[in-house]
N, C-alpha and C positions, 0 to 999 in steps of 0.2 A: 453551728460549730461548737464544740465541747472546748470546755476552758482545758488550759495546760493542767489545773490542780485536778480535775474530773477527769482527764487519762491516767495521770501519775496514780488517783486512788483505785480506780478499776486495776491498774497495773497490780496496784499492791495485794488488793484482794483475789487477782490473780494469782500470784506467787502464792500468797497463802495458801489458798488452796490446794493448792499443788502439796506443801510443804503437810498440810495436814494430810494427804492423802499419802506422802512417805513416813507419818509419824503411825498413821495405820498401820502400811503395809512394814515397817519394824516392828509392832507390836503384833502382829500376827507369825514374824518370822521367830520372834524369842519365845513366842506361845507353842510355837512348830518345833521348839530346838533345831533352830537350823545352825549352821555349820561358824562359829564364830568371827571366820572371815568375813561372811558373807552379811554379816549383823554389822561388824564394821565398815566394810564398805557402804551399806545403807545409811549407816550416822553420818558417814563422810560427806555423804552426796548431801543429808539432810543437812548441814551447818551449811553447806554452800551453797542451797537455797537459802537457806537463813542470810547468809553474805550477801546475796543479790536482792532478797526484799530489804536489806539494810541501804543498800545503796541507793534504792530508788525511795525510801523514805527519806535518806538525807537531801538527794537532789529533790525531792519536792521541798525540803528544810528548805532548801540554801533559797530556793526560788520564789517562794512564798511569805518566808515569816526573814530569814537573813537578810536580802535586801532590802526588804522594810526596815530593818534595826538598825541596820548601819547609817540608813539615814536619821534615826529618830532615838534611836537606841544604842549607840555604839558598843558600849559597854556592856550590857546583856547579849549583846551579839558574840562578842569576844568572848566572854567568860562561859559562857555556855558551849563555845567550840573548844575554845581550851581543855575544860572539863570532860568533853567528847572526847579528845583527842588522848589525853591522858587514861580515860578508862578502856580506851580499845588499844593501847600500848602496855598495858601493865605484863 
């Protein structure tokens, strides 16, 4: 049986993947001069794979290193989500 952190990282390298293979097919569509819309709908898609490997890199965070801190570390645990929390709100 595969640990929770050995899915989450397949997982991620999964999305990756994916994400590289829209940062391709965008950079083939502004090499084509395709139609501006349709360049932005591809960035769109692409940040929202970006969104989704984010989430599953922070639930690996929270599961792996966060639980540990909070018993051992509180304050690194805090400050660093803080910190989090503050750069994805600006």
């Amino acid at each position: 049986m595969k640990s929770h952190y050995l899915d989450k990282k397949e997982e991620a390298q999964k999305r990756f993947n994916i994400i590289k293979g829209q940062m391709d097919g965008l950079q083939r569509m502004i090499d084509e001069d395709e139609y501006c819309m349709d360049l932005l709908n591809q960035s769109l898609a692409i940040q929202n794979s970006l969104k989704s490997l984010d989430a599953v890199l922070f639930e690996r965070h929270l599961k792996t290193h966060v639980s540990h801190q909070f018993n051992n570390e509180k304050e690194k645990a805090v400050s660093e989500l803080v910190a989090l929390f503050k750069r994805t709100n600006k």
